[in-house]
N, C-alpha and C positions, 0 to 999 in steps of 0.2 A: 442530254436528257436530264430533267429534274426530279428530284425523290422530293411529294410531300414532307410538311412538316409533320413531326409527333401529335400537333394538337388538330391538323385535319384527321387523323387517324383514329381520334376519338369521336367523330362525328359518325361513325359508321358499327365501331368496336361495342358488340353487347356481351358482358358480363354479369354472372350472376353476383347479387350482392352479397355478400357473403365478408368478415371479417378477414378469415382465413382460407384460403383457396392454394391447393396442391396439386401437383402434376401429375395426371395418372401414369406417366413415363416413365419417371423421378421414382419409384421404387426400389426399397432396398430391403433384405428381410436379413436377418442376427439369428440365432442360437446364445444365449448364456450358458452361463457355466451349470445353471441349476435345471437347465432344459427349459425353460420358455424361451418359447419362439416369439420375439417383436417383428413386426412389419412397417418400417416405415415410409413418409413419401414426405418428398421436398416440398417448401413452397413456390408455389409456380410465379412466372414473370408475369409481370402484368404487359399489355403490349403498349402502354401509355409511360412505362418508365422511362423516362426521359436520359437516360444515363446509359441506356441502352443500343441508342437510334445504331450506331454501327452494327450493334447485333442483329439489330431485326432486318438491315440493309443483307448481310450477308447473310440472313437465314438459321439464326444461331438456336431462335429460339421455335425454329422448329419442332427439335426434337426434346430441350427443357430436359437434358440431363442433369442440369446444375439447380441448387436452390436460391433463390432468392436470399441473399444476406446469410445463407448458412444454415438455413434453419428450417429444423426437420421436426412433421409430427408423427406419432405412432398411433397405431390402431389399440380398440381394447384389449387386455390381454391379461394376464396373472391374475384369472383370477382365485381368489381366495378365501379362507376366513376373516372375518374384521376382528381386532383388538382392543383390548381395553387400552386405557394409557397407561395400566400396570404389565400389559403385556401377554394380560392372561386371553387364550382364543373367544370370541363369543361363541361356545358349543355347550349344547347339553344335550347329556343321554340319559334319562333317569330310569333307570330299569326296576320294575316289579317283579320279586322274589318270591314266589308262596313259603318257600322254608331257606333258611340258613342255608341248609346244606345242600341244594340245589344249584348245579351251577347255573352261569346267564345262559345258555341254551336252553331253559328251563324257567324263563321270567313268563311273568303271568301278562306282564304286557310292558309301555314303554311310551315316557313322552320324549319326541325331540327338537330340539327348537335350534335353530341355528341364525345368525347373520355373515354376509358373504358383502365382500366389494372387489374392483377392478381396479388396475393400475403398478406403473414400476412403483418399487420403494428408491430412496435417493441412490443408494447402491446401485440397484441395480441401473437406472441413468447414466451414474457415471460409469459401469462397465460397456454398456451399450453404447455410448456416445465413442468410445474409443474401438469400437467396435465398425461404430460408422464413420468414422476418419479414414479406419484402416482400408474397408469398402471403397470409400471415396477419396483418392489421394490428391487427387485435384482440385481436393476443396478441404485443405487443410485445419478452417476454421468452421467445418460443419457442427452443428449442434443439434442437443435433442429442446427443442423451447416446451413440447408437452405433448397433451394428447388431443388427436385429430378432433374436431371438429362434430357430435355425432347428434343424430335427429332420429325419432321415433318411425323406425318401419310401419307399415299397413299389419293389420293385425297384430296382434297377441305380439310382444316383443319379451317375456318372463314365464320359461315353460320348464315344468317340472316332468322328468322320464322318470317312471316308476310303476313296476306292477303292481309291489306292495302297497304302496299307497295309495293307488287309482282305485284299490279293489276296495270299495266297499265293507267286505266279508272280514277285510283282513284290517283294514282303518278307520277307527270312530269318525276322525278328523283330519281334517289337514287344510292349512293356509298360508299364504303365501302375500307379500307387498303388492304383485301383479303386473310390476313394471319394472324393466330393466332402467336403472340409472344410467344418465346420459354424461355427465361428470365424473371424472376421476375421484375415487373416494368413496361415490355417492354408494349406501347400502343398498340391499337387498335382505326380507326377512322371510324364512321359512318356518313353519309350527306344523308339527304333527302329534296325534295319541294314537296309538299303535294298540290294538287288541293284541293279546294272549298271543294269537297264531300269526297277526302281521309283527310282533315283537322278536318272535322267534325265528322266523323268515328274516327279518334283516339282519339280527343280531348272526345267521348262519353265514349271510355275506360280508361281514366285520371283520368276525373275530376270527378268522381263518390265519395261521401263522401266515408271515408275510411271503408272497411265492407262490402259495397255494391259490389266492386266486386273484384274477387280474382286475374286475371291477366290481362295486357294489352296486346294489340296484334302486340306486339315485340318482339321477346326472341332472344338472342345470345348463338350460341354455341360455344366454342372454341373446337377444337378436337387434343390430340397430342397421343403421342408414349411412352413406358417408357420402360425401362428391369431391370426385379430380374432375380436374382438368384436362382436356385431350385438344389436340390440336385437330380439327376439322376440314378446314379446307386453307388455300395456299395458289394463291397466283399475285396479279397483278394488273393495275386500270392505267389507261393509256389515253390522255385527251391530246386528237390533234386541231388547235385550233383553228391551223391555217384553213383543213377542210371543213370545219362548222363553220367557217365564217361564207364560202362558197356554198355550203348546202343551205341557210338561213336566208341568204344575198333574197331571194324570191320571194319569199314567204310573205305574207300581205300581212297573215292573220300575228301572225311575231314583230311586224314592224311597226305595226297599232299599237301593239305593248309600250314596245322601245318608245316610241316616238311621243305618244299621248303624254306618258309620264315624265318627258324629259331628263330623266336623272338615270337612265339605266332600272328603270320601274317592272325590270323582271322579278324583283326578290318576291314577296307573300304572293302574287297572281299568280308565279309562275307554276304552282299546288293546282290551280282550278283551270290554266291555260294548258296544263298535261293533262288532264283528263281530259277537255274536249279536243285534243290535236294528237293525232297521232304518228307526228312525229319527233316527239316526245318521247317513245317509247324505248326499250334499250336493244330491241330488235332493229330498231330504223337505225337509231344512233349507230348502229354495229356496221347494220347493209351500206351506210354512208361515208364507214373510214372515220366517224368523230371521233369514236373510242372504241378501242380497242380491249376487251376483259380477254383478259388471260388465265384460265384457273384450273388449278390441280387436284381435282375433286377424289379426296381423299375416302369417298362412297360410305362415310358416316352418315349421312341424310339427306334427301333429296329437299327437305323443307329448308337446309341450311343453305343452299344452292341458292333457294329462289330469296330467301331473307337476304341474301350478300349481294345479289343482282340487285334486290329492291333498296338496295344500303349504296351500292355505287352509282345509280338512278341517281338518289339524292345528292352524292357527292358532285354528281356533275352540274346538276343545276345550282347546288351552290354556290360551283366556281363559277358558272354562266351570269349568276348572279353582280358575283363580286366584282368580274371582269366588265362587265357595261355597264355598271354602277360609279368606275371609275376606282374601286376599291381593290386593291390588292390582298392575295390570301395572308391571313395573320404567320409571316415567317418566313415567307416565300423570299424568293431571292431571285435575282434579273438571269435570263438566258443566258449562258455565259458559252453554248456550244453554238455551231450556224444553224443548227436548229430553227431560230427564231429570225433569220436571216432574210435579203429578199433574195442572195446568191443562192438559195440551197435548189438543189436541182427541180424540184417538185413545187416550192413556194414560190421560185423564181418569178412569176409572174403573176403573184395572186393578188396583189393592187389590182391590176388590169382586170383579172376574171373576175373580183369583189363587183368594180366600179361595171362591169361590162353586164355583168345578172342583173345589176340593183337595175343600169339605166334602161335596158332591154322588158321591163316590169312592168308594162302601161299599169297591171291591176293594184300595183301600190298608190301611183299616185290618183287612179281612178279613188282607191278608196278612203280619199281625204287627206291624203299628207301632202303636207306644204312642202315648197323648196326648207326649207327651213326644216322641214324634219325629215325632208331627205338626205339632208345634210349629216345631218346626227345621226341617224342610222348606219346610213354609210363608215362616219368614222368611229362608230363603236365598233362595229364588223371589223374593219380593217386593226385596229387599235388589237382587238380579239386575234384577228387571224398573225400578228406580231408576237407575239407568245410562245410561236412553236409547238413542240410539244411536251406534254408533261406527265410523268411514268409517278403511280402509289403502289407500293411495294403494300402486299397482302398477308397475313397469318392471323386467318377468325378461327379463337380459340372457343371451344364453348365444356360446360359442366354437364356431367353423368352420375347419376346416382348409382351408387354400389351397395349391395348387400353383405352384412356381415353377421356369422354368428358363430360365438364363445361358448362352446360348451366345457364342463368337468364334471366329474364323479367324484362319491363324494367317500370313495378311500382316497383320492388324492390327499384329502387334508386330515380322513378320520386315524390312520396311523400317525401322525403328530399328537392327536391330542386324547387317545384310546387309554392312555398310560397318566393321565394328569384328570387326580380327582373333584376338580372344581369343573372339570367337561363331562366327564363322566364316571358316574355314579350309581352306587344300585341300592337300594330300599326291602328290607326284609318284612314278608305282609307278615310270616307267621308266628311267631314267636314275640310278642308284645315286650318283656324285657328286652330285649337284644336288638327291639327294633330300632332303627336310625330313622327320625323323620328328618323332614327339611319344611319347615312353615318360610311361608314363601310371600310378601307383600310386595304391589307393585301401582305405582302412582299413576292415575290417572292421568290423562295427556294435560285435559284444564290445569290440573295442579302442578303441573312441572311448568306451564304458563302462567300462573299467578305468584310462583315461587318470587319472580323476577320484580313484583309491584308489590304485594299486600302477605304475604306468608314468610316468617322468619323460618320455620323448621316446623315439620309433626313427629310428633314421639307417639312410636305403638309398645304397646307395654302387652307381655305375652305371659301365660300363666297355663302350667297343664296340671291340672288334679289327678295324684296318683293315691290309687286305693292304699299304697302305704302307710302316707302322710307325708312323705318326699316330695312334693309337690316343685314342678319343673319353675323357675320363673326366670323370664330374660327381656329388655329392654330394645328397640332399634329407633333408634334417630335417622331421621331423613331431612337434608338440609342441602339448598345451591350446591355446596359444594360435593356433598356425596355424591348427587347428581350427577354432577360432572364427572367426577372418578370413578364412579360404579355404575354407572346408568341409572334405569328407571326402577330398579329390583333388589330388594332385600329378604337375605336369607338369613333362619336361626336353625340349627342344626339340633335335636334333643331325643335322648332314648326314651323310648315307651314306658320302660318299664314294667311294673305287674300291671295296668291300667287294662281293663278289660275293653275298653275302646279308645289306643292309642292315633288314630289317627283323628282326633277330636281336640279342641283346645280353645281357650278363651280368651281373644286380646278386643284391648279398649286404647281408642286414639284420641289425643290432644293436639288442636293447631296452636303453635304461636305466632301471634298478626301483628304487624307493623304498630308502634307505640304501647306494643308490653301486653298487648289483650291476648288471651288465651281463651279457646273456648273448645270442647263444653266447660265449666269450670269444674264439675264431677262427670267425668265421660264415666258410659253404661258400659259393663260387658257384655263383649259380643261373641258367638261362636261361629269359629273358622274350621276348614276345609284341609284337608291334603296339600289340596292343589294349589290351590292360590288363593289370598284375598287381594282384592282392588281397593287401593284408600281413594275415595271421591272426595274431593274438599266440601267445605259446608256450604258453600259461597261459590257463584260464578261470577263473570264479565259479560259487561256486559257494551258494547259502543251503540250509547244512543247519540242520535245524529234530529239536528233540527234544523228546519228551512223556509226560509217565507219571501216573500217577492221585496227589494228594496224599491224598487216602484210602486210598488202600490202603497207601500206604508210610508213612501214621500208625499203620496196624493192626500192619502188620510192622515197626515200631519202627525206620522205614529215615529215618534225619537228613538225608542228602543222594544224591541217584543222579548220575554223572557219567559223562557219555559220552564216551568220547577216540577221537579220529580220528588215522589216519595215512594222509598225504599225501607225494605228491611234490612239489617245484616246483621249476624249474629244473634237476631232475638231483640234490635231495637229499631227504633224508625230511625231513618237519616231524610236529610234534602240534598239537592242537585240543583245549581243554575243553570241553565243554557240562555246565554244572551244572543241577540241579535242585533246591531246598529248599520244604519244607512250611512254613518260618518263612518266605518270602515270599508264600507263595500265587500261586505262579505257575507256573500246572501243565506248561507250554511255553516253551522258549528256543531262538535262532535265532542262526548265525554264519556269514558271509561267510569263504568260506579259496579261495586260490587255485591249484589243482590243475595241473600237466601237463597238454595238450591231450589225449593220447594214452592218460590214465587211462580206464578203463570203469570205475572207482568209488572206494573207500577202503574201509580198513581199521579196525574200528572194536569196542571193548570198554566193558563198563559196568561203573563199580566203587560199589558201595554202600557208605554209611558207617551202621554197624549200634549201634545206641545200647546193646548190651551186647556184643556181639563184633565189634568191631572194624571193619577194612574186609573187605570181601564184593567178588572181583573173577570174572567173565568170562575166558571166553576169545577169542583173536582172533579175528573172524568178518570176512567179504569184502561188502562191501555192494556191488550193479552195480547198475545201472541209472541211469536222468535223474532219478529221483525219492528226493531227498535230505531223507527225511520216517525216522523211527525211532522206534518208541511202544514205551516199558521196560513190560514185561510181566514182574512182580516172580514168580518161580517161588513157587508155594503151598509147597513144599518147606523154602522159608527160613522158615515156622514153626517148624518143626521142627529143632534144634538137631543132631540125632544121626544127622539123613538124609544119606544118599551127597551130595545134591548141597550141599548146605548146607556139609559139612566140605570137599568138592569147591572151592566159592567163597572159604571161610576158607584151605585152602591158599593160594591164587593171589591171594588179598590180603595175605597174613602175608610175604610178598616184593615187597611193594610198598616204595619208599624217597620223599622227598621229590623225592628227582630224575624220577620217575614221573610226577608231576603237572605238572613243567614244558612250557610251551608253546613252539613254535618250533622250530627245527633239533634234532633230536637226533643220539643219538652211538650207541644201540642199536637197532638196521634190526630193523625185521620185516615188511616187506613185500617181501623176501626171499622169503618163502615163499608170498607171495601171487600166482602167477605171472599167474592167473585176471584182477587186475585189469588186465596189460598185452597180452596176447592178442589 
């Protein structure tokens, strides 16, 4: 008896596509030292690995205790607060004081903001990894390569448990990112303002000595998605040729096939010659001893049953295929048992019974076959019924989606950071000398995205008037690199003093922009807040994009279309090119320009370069809106040499100068007249 090769085995094997794919089998779960529990699972075999063919012969990878090359992923897990790269936690508690001498049991209220992410730290990897050697001693070279694979559950996957905070009565606010991150690392951010009586409520689930109580009344859950691997079903397909070639020996409507095409012409018909013949089916096949399915339906799905019946269906017409085509299967190797013999007790005779069906068949040659393609029939059949028999060893793996979900509380990490006053902090309302503010700036997301193109640094310059004449003053620079070490947030710390309304104060901001510009060049004072100011830059981004048909500006003999913008920044006009050329083949181009906050769009003309007349310009037109998208729709006019608008376009480019096409500041305004876009 023959085992397929590996590569028939792929003609039937469906897997899901997936980079990563693990063994729901292959489970192992650890303890660390610090009490997280990891969970991991091997990666699974694939059943095409070629390296393996004895294993799948013996049945090894039934059960997929072992991983693939060693290597194991884990599930989400620790999770925790995020850190700066100084180390310091990202947590804040700023507690509201009415008086000094009140303790925080007694705060008037409380903002809290925190960020949180998932995943080992290197440590803990390499505890766990020796963790999982030890587990697995049979696989001395297992590893951890990282973490499983994870995708977005059905609903809501970032959910906040909290009475305090759900309640209305007791929370101004609360918000949250809204999604668990799917990557190791990836954050999560929480923000709440806690009234008077939700400040107090939580702050009584805190600050409790440690012992006294078991959880606070916060918990996060992350929720996602994961899929193993399970082995499903397990048998084995059995073709015996000797008896398809006596069951077929009759058959009229089969030996039309064979015979018509003379080459073994079963391959692509034999799709539409199984639907109208039913004995084709893998019922008949079975009732008639061709083949034999053997399967150990391991009662995960009845749908996987009939997909593997309908998967060795195909395998066999394939070979039927190959085999009266004259082709042998790719790998196959000659009978080597009496199998395929004519001594074998059962075959013994089956020339005889081949030749004895076919000549016994008046309705074959009634229905057109010549001696000549009796012939050929005949010794395909027989050629077929030489083969013996031939056994494919089965294990259809398939994927299962698993649910997971990560919850903590948030004294797991608030006693770490209860005692470190950059976490947490508390604010005295009533006693104006003695009070400690915190003026608080924090950069708008545009700005931390333009930092990288057109903004060197902004400097905010802080100033608080005290009735004394002690007047508070303090400086913060914000630049890439703070960015990076501090995040998006700057804080100045300053006492009240006698000031009858300490939490008030005046700061004014300067950008400085790429090539030394500074603006405003006298920034205004402005008055700020407690709680926070936002720095917006003066200037956005903006990606305008143009496009126009290279076909049709081949027909109209148009060499180049160029679109030119005009912008504000800073308080002057600039221009923009955007070319188009049919000699590039590039029917769209895209330009980042950095506009005035305060625009509601740009000003914008298309000048054509005309391969017998010259340049072809536009007039100015006002573009509004957020959608900085322009498709040149070349006028059908411009055929035509002598039409209003054609001479229309040639005036207004015959007044074009080199100076025209320059980019950057210019010195002739026209958005002047565009009042539309500042409105």
């Amino acid at each position: 008896m023959k085992i397929l090769p590996l590569s028939t085995l792929l003609i039937f094997l469906t897997v899901l596509a997936q980079a990563q794919v693990v063994s729901d089998l292959n489970r192992v779960s650890v303890t660390l030292k610090d009490g997280t529990d990891v969970t991991l699972f091997g990666r699974a075999w694939d059943i095409g690995d070629k390296t393996q063919e004895e294993a799948l012969k013996q049945g090894v990878l039934k059960d997929n205790l072992t991983a693939k090359d060693g290597e194991y992923y884990y599930l989400p897990t620790n999770l925790r607060l995020a850190k700066r790269k100084d180390g310091i936690p990202e947590f804040l508690l700023l507690k509201y004081i009415a008086d000094e001498k009140l303790p925080d049991r007694d705060m008037s209220g409380a903002l809290m903001h925190f960020l949180m992410e998932w995943g080992l730290s290197d440590a803990q990897k390499q505890e766990c990894e020796k963790l999982l050697q030890k587990a697995k001693p049979n696989e001395p070279q297992a590893k951890i390569v990282g973490p499983a694979k994870m995708f977005a559950p059905e609903g809501e996957s970032f959910l906040i448990t909290s009475a305090i905070t759900s309640d209305k009565g007791l929370t101004n606010t609360v918000l949250s990112s809204g999604r668990a991150p799917l990557i190791e690392g990836g954050k999560i951010a929480v923000a709440s303002n806690l009234n008077k009586f939700g400040a107090q409520l939580m702050g009584a689930t805190l600050d409790k000595p440690k012992g006294k109580t078991s959880v606070g009344d916060l918990s996060l859950t992350l929720r996602f998605r994961y899929f193993t691997k399970i082995p499903a079903l397990k048998g084995r397909l059995i073709i015996d040729w000797n008896q398809f070639a006596i069951s077929y020996a009759s058959d009229k409507e089969f030996a039309q096939k064979i015979v018509v095409r003379h080459g073994g012409g079963f391959d692509r018909e034999l799709n539409r010659f199984e639907k109208s013949n039913s004995s084709l089916s893998l019922d008949y096949l079975q009732s008639k001893g061709v083949v034999i399915l053997e399967l150990d339906d391991t009662g995960y799905s009845p749908e996987a049953t009939t997909e593997i019946k309908k998967a060795m269906l195909d395998v066999f017409t394939n070979s039927v295929s190959s085999v009266l085509s004259g082709e042998d299967l790719a790998g196959d190797s000659p009978v080597s048992s009496n199998e395929g013999k004519v001594q074998d007790a059962k075959a013994g005779s089956r020339d005889e019974e081949v030749k004895k069906d076919t000549e016994g068949d008046a309705n074959i040659k009634n229905a057109g076959i010549s001696d000549r393609g009796y012939s050929i029939f005949y010794e395909k059949l027989s050629v077929a019924a030489k083969r013996g028999r031939q056994s494919l060893e089965l294990n259809y793996g398939m994927q299962i989606p698993n649910d997971l979900e990560v919850t903590a509380n948030i004294l797991d990490w608030y006693q770490g950071v209860k005692d470190n006053a950059a976490c947490v902090s508390r604010v005295i309302l009533n006693d104006p000398f003695f009070q400690r503010l915190n003026i608080r700036f924090i950069l708008d997301k545009d700005m931390v995205d333009i930092f990288e193109q057109e903004v060197n640094y902004a400097t905010v310059n802080i100033r608080k008037k005290r009735g004394d004449g002690a007047d508070f003053t303090s400086r913060v620079t914000l630049d890439k690199k703070f960015v990076q070490e501090n995040g998006i947030q700057a804080a100045v710390t300053y006492a009240g003093g006698g000031d009858k309304n300490p939490d008030m104060y005046e700061y004014q901001v300067q950008y400085s922009f790429r090539g030394g510009n500074v603006f405003p060049n006298s920034p205004q004072w402005q008055r700020g807040t407690m709680e926070a100011v936002t720095l917006y830059p003066p200037i956005k981004m903006h990606n305008v994009e143009f496009e126009s048909d290279l076909e049709q500006m081949k027909e109209y003999k148009i060499a180049r279309a160029t679109m030119q913008i005009r912008y504000r920044r800073l308080g002057e006009e600039f221009q923009a090119n955007l070319p188009i050329s049919p000699a590039k083949g590039q029917p769209i181009t895209s330009k980042a320009i950095f506009m005035d906050k305060d625009m509601k769009g740009f000003a914008y003309r298309i000048i054509y370069d005309h391969k017998e007349a010259g340049k072809l310009a536009t007039e100015w037109e006002a573009k509004l809106g957020a959608v900085d998208y322009l498709y040149a729709t070349i006028p059908e006019a411009y055929q035509d040499k002598n039409s209003d608008m054609f001479k229309k376009a040639k005036e207004l480019g015959s007044v074009l100068t080199p100076a025209s096409s320059t980019e950057g500041k210019v010195v002739d305004i026209v958005l002047d007249a565009f009042k539309v876009l500042f409105e």
